[in-house]
C-alpha positions in Angstrom: 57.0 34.0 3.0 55.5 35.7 -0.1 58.2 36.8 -2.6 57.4 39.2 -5.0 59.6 38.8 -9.1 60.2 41.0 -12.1 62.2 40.1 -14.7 61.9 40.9 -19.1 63.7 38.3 -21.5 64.7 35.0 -22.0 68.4 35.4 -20.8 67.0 36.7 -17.2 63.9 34.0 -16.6 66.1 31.1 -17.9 69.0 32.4 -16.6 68.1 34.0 -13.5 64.1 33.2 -12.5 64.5 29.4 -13.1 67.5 28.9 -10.8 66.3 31.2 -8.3 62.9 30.1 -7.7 64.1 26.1 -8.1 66.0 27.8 -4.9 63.5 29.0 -2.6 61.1 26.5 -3.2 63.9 23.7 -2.5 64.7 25.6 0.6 61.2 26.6 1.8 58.2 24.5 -0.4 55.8 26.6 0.5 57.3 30.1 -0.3 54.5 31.8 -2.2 56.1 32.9 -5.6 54.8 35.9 -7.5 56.5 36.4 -10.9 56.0 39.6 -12.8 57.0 39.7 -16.3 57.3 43.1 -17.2 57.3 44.4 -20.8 60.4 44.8 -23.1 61.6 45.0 -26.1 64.0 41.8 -25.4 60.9 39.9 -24.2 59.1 37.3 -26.7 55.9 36.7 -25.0 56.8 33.4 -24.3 58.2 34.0 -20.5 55.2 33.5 -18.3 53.9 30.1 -19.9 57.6 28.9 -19.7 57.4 29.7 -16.5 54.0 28.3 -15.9 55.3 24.9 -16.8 58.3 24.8 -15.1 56.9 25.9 -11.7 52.9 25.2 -11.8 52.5 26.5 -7.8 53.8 29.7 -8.8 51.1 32.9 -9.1 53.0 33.8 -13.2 51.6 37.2 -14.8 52.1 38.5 -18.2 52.9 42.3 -19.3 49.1 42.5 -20.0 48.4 41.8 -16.6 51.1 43.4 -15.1 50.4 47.2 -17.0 47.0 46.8 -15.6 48.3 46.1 -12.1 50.9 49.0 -12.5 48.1 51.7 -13.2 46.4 50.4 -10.2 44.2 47.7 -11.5 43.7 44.6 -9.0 44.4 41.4 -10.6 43.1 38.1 -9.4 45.8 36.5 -7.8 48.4 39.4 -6.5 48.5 40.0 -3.0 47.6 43.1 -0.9 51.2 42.5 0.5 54.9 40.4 0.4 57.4 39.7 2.1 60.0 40.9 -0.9 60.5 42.5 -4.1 63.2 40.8 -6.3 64.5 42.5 -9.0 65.8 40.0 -12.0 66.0 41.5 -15.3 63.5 44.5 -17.5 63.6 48.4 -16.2 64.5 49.0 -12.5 61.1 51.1 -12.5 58.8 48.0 -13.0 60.7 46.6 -9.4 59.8 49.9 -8.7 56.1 50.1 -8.7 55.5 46.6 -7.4 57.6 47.6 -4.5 55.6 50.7 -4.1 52.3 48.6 -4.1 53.0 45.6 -2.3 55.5 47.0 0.3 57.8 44.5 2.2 61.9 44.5 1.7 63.0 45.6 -1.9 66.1 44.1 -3.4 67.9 44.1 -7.1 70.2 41.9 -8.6 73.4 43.3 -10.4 71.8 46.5 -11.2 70.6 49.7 -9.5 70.1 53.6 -10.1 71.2 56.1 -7.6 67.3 57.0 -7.4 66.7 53.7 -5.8 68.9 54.5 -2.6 66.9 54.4 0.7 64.2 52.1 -1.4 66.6 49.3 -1.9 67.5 47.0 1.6 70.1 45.0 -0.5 71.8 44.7 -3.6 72.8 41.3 -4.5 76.3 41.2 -7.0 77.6 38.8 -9.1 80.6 39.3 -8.3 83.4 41.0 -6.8 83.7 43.6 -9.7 80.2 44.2 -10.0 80.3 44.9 -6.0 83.5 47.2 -6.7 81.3 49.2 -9.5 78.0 49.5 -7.4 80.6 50.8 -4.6 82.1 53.7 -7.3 78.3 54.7 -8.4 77.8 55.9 -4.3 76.0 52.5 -3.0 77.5 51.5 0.6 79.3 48.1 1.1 77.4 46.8 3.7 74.0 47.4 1.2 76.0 44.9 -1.1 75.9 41.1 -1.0 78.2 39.0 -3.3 76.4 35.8 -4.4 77.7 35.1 -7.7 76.3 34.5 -11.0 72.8 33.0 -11.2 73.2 32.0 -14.9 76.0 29.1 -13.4 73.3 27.4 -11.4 70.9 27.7 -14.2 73.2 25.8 -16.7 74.5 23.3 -14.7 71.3 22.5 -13.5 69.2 21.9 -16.8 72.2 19.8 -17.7 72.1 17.6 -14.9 68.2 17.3 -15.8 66.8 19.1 -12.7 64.1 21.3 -14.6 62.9 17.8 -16.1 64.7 17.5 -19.1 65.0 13.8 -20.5 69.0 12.3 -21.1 69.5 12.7 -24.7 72.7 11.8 -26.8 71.8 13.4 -29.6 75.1 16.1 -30.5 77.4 13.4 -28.8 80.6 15.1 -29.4 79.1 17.1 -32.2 78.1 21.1 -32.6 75.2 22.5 -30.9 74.2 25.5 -32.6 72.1 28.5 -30.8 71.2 31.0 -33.4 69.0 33.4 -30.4 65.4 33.4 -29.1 64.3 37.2 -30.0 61.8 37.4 -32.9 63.9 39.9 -34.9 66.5 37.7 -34.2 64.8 34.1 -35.2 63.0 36.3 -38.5 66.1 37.7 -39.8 69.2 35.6 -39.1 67.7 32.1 -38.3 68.7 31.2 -41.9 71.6 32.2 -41.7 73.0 29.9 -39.3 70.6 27.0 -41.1 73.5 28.1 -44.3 75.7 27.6 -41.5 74.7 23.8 -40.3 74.5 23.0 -44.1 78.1 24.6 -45.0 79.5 22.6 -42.0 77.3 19.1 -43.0 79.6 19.4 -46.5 82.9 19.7 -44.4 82.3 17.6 -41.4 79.6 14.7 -42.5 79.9 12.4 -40.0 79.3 15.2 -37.1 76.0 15.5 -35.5 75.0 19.1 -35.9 71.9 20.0 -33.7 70.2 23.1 -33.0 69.2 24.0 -29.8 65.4 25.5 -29.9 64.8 28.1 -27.5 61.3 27.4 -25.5 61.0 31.8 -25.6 60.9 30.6 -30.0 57.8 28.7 -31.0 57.8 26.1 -33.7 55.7 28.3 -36.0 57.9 31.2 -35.6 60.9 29.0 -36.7 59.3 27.2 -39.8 58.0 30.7 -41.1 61.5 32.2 -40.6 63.5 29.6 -42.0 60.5 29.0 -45.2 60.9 32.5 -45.6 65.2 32.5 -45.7 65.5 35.7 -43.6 66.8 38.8 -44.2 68.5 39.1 -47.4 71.3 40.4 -46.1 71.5 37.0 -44.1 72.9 34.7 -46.8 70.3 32.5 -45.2 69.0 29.2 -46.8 65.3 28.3 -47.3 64.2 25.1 -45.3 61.3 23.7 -43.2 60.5 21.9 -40.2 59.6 18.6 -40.2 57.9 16.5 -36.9 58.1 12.8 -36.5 56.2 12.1 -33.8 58.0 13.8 -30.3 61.2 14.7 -32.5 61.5 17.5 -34.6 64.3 18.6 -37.6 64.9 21.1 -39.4 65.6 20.7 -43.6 67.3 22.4 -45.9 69.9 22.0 -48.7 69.2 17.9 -48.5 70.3 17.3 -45.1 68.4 17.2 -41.5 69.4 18.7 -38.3 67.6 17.3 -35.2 65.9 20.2 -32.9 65.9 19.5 -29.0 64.5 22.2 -26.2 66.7 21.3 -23.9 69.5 23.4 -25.4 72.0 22.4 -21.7 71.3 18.9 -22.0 72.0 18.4 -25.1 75.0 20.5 -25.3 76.5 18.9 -22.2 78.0 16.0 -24.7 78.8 18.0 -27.8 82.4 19.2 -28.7 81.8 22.4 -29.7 78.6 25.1 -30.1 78.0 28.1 -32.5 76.4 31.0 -30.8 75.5 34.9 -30.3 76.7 37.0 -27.4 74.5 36.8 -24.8 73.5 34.3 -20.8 73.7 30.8 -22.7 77.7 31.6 -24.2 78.1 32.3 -19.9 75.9 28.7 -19.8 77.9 27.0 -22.5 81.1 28.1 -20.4 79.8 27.1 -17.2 79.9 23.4 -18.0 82.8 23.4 -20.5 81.5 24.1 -23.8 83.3 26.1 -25.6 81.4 28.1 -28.5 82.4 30.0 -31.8 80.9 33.6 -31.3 78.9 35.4 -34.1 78.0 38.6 -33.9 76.4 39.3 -37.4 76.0 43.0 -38.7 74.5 42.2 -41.9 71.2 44.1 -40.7 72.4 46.3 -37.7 68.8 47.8 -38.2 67.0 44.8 -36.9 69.5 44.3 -33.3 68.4 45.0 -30.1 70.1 47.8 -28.0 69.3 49.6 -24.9 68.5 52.9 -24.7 66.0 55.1 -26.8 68.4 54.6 -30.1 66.4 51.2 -30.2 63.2 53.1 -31.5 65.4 55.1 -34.4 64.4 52.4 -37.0 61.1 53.3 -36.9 61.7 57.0 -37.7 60.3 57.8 -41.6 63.2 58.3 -44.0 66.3 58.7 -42.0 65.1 55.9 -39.6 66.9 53.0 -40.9 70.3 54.7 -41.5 70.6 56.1 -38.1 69.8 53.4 -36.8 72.3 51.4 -38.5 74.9 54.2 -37.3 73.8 54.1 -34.0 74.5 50.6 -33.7 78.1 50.4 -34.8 78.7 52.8 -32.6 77.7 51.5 -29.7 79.5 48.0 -31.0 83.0 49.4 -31.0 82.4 50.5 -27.3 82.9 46.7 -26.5 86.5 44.8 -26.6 85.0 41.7 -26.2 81.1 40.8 -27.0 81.2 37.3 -25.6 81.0 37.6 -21.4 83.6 35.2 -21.2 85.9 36.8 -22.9 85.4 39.4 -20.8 85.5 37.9 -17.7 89.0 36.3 -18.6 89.7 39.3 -20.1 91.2 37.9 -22.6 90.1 36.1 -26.4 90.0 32.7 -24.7 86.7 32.1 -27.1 86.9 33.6 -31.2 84.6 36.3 -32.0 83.3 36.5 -35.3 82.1 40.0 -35.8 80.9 42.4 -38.5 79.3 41.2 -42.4 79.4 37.6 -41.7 79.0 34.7 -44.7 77.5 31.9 -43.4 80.4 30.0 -45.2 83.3 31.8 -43.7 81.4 30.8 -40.0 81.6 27.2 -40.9 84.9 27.0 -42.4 86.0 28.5 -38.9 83.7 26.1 -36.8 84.9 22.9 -38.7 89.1 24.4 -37.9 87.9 24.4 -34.2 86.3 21.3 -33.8 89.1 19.6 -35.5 91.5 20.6 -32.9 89.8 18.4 -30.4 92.6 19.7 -28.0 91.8 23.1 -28.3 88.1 22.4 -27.5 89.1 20.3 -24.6 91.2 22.8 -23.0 89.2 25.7 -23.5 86.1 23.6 -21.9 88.3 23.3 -19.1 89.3 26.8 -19.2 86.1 27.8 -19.1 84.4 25.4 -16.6 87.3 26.7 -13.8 86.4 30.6 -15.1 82.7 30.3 -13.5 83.0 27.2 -10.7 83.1 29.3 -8.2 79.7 30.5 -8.9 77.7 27.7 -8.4 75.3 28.2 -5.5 74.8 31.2 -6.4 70.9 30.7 -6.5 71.1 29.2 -3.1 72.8 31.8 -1.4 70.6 34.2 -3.1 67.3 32.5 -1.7 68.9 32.0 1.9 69.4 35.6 1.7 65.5 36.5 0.9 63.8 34.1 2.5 65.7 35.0 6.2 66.0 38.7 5.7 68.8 39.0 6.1 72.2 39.6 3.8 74.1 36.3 2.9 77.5 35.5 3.3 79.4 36.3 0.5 80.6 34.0 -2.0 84.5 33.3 -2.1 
């Protein structure tokens, strides 16, 4: 069986490629995988050598190669034909025109455009809203396939150690804290939360305070950002990275904070994380971590959004402005940044949003880890929100390796 991927970011190839090909290749060893990473503005670069290491039999290509391939290159390694076309992150188009050039059965995940009807054999959901959605935007029931959320399996497998992640005790009921892995991100507000960890070192100096390094963030990028203290509407503190042998810390204001990859494992024995909206506070909730949500607009010119407003930035002049305006806009369209939240549909997790001091975000970090039974609760909370979704990546994979929809998750 030859399976076909596309996918952008980090959130969708750590949160949906890992657990899904994990999946088929548990299920059938000798699937022949063929990851696509398309470009995108939410992309680092860093996906196809991420991917590379995690799963060495899979055929991994990067934009470079896939753009040639698109305009009808051939590139060594793609096939003249597969099996499927799996959809997992980046534009629908992308799925698109690997479908339209390596044929076999074309499915998406969670997403689809009314122009993809008659292209698309099935549509996998996450869940039963997402199914009800697809239904309203014209798509017929039987086209959909409830599976659940592919982020779950992701989670709680890195923090069982099933992508090869050593047992580490490191934030042992402490804060993990998980500042983003986009380069604007990283450049502009990494010392931000660095002011954060040293804010919360004054309050709480016995807790261990570790920061979770994404592998889509390379160690360069991170000791330029933080030597550089970010944005200067960031608040941010200047610091440096320091290795000692396989470990690695970051510091700044007199005090060190210990840097692990393996953000899951690690954060599967802390108390408490600090984190932006986006798969890992779904991660974080998936195995009872509950997280303090920050969603900073000191530099609204520098987030990422989707749709053409992204690009307003780099307009002379009256670039930057409308930008800005464009992205406050589109941030009071939400009730709720943090998925969670939204899924509960209710503020079981605190949003910090808007002009954020790095101070004010420890002061109300240290109030929540002190109420130890507040954390534990809400981890529990949490944990019950998204149990039902694990599998997800199995039922996903029985699905595309037999052809056939899956039965639905409960």
């Amino acid at each position: 069986m030859r399976v076909a991927v596309t996918a952008n970011g980090p959130g969708e190839f750590a949160g949906w490629v890992r657990p899904l090909v994990a999946a088929l290749y548990a299920r059938e060893p000798e699937t022949e995988v063929h990851v696509f990473c398309v470009p995108d503005d939410y992309a680092t670069g860093l996906e196809a050598a991420y991917l590379r290491r995690l799963f060495p039999q899979a055929h991994v290509y990067d934009p470079g190669e896939y753009l040639r391939f698109a305009v009808g290159r051939n590139i060594a390694g793609v096939p003249e034909h597969v099996d499927r076309v799996q959809y997992l992150g980046g534009d629908l188009m992308h799925a698109a025109r690997v479908h339209a050039r390596l044929g076999g059965l074309a499915t998406s995940y969670r997403y689809a455009r009314r122009s993809d009807r008659g292209r698309l054999a099935a549509i996998f959901a996450v869940d039963d809203e997402n199914r009800a959605r697809l239904i309203r935007e014209g798509w017929h029931p039987e086209t959909i396939v409830v599976v659940g959320n592919l982020a779950i399996d992701g989670a709680v497998g890195e923090a069982h150690g099933a992508y090869g992640d050593p047992e580490t005790e490191i934030a042992r009921d402490g804060i993990v804290i998980m500042p983003g892995s986009r380069r604007g991100e990283v450049a502009g507000m990494y010392s931000f939360y660095l002011a954060v960890a040293v804010h919360l070192r004054r309050r709480l100096p016995a807790v261990p305070i570790v920061f979770a390094q994404s592998p889509f963030a390379s160690e360069r990028e991170l000791d330029a950002a933080i030597r550089g203290g970010g944005h200067p509407r960031g608040w941010g503190v200047r610091g440096e990275i320091v290795r000692r042998g396989e470990s690695v810390e970051i510091r700044a204001g007199g005090f060190a904070f210990p840097v692990t990859p393996s953000a899951m494992r690690v954060a599967a024995h802390a108390r408490l994380a600090v984190a932006i909206p986006g798969t890992k506070l779904i991660e974080l909730a998936s195995i009872g971590v509950p997280s303090v949500v920050t969603i900073p607009f000191n530099a609204p010119e520098v987030v990422v959004i989707n749709g053409p407003a992204q690009y307003l930035d780099r307009l002379p002049l009256l670039g930057v402005p409308l930008k800005r305006a464009a992205v406050l806009a589109y941030s009071r369209r939400f009730k709720f940044f943090a998925q969670p939240n939204t899924d509960a549909g209710e503020a079981i997790l605190p949003e910090l949003r808007g002009t954020l001091f790095p101070g004010r975000v420890a002061a109300v970090t240290a109030d929540r880890y002190l109420d130890r039974a507040w954390c534990e609760a809400t981890g529990e909370r949490l944990r019950a929100l998204y149990a039902r979704h694990i599998g997800a990546a199995d039922r996903m994979s029985a699905a595309l390796l037999a052809g056939r929809p899956a039965v639905a998750a409960s």
